[in-house]
C-alpha positions in Angstrom: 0.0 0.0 0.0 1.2 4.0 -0.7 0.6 6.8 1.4 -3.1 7.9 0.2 -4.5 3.8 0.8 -2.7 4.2 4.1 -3.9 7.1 5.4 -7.0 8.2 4.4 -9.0 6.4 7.1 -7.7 8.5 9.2 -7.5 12.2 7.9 -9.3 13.1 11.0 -6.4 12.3 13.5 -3.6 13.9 11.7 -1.0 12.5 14.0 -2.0 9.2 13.3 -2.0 9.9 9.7 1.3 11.2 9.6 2.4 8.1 11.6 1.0 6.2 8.4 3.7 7.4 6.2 6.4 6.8 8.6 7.6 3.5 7.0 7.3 4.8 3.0 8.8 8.0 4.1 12.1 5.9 5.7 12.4 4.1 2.9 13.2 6.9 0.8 15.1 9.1 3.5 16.8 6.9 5.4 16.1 2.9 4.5 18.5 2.0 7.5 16.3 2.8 9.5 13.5 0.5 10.6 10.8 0.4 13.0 9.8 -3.0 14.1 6.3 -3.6 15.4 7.5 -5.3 18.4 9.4 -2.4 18.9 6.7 0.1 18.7 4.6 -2.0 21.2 6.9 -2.4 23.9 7.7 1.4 23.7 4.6 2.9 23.5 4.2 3.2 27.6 7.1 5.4 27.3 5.5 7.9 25.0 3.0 11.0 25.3 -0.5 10.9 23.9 0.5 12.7 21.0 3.3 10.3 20.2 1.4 7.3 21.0 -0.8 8.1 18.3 1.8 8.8 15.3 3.9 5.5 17.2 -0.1 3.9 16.3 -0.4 5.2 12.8 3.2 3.5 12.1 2.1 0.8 13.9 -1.3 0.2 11.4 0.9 1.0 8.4 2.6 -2.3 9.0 -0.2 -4.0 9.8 -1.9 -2.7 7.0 1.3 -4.0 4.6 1.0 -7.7 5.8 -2.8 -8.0 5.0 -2.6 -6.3 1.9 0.4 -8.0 0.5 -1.2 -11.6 1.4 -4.3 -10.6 -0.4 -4.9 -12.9 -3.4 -6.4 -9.9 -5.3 -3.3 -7.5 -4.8 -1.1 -11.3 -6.0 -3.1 -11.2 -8.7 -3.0 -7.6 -9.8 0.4 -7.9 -9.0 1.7 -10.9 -11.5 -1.0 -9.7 -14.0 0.8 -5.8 -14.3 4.2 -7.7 -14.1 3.6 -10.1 -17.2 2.4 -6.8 -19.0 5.5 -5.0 -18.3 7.6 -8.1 -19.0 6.0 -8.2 -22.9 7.9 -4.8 -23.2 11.0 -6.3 -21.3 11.7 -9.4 -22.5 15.4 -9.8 -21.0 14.8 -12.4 -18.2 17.3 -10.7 -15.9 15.3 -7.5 -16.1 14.2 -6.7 -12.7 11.9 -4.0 -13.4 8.8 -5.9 -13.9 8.2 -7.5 -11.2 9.1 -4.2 -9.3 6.4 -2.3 -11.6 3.8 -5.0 -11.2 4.2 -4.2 -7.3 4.6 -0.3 -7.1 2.1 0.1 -10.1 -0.5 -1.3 -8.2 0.3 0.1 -5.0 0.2 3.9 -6.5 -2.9 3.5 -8.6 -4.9 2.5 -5.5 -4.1 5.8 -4.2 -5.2 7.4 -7.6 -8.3 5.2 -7.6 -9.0 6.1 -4.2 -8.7 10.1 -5.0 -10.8 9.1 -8.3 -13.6 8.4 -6.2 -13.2 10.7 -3.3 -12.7 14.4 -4.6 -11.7 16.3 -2.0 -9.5 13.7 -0.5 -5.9 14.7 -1.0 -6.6 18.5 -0.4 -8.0 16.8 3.1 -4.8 14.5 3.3 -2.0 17.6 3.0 -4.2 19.6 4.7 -4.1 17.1 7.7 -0.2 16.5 7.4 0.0 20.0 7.4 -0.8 20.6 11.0 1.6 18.0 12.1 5.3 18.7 13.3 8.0 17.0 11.5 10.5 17.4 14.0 8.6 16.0 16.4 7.6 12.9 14.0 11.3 12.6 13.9 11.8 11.9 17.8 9.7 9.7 18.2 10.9 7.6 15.0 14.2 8.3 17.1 12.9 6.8 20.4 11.7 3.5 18.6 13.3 2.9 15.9 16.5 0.2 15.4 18.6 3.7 15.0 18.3 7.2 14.6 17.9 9.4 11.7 18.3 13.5 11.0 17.0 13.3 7.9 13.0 13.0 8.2 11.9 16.1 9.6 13.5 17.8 6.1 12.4 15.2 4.2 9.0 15.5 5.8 9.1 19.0 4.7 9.7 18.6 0.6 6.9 15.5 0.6 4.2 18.1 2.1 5.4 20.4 -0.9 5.9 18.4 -3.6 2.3 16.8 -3.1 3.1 13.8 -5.5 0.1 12.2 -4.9 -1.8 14.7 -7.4 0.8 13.4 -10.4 -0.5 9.2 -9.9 -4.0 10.9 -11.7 -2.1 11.0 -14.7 -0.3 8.5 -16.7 2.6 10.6 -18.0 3.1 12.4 -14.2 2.6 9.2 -13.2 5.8 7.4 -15.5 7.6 10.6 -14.2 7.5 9.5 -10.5 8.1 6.0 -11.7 11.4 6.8 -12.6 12.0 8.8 -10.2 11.6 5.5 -7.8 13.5 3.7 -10.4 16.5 5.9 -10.5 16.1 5.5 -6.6 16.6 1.8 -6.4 19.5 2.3 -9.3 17.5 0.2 -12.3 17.3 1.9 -15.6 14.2 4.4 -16.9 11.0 3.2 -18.2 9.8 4.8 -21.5 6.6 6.2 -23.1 5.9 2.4 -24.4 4.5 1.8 -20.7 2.3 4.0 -21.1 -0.1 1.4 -22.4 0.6 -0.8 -19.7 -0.5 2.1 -17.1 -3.6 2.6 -18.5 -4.2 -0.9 -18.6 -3.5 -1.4 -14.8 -5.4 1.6 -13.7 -8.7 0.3 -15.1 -7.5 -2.8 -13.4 -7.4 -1.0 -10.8 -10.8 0.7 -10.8 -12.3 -2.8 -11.0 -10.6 -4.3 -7.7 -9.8 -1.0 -5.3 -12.9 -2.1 -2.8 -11.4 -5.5 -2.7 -8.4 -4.3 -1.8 -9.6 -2.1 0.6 -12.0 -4.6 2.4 -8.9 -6.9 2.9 -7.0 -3.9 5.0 -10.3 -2.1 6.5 -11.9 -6.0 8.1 -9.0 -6.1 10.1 -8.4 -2.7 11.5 -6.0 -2.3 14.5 -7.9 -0.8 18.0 -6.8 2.0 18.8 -3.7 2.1 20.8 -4.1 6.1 22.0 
């Protein structure tokens, strides 16, 4: 799951939410850096309110992962997308298209999500917006395997960039792909996949409340 699929449950709580995008956001600031759910759980008594909730929004984003990615609908989307990609990639020691099946589906069920719920993303930065990134930091800081003085900047430029706007459309949408791509050092995709996103997001648009009902039926209680 991406940041939108994670979060938007909980747009109400902004803490929480941010604590949603703790794990995605490490893995691009700072992938050393883990936070283990055992972790979180025996150091929540430690923490303030406030931190217990964006410890408990880190917490469901795990939790969330591990139903999602054992769901047979996201296996399915998930080989279906990478077989597409693989027709335009036909080296077999190609990584990318098992990658792209994965990440493809993940970021269009954040664009189907906003498809079908306007005003959702103005809601979601407007929620992370009246969060504090430094204080997001400590308490990554306090539980995770190490520390980091990264986030809080990194934080920052994800609140301003607002990249979940570009996964609406397919070309923004290739755009961040590579951007991911360059990220985990494999080469550029080109405009040829653009038929092979458009594919995937009416995919997409077909399966989202599947997908959704697999995360949503098994909801963490709130921790806070």
């Amino acid at each position: 799951m991406n940041y939108l699929a994670h979060g938007y449950r909980f747009i109400q709580t902004p803490l929480l939410l941010a604590g949603t995008a703790i794990p995605d956001w490490l893995s691009v600031v700072d992938r050393k850096v883990r936070l283990r759910s055992h972790r979180i759980r025996s150091g929540m008594d430690q923490l303030s309110d406030d931190d217990r909730q964006i410890a408990t929004g880190a917490l469901q984003h795990l939790h969330d992962d591990d139903q999602f990615h054992s769901c047979p609908t996201f296996l399915m989307l998930e080989s279906t997308l990478s077989v597409r990609f693989r027709r335009l990639m036909p080296d077999p020691f190609d990584h990318r298209p098992p990658f792209l099946g994965h990440i493809v589906t993940e970021l269009l069920l954040d664009a189907v999500i906003a498809e079908q719920q306007p005003k959702v993303l103005d809601r979601y930065y407007h929620a992370l917006a009246e969060v504090s990134p430094e204080q997001i930091q400590a308490v990554v800081n306090r539980l995770a395997t190490r520390a980091t003085d990264h986030l809080a900047l990194f934080i920052n430029r994800f609140r301003d960039a607002r990249i979940l706007y570009d996964y609406q459309d397919d070309v923004r949408l290739l755009t961040r792909l590579n951007q991911v791509l360059r990220r985990v050092t494999l080469p550029e995709i080109d405009h040829n996949c653009l038929e092979v996103l458009q594919h995937a997001r009416d995919l997409l648009r077909s399966h989202s409340r599947t997908l959704l009902e697999a995360v949503e039926s098994t909801a963490l209680p709130k921790l806070f």
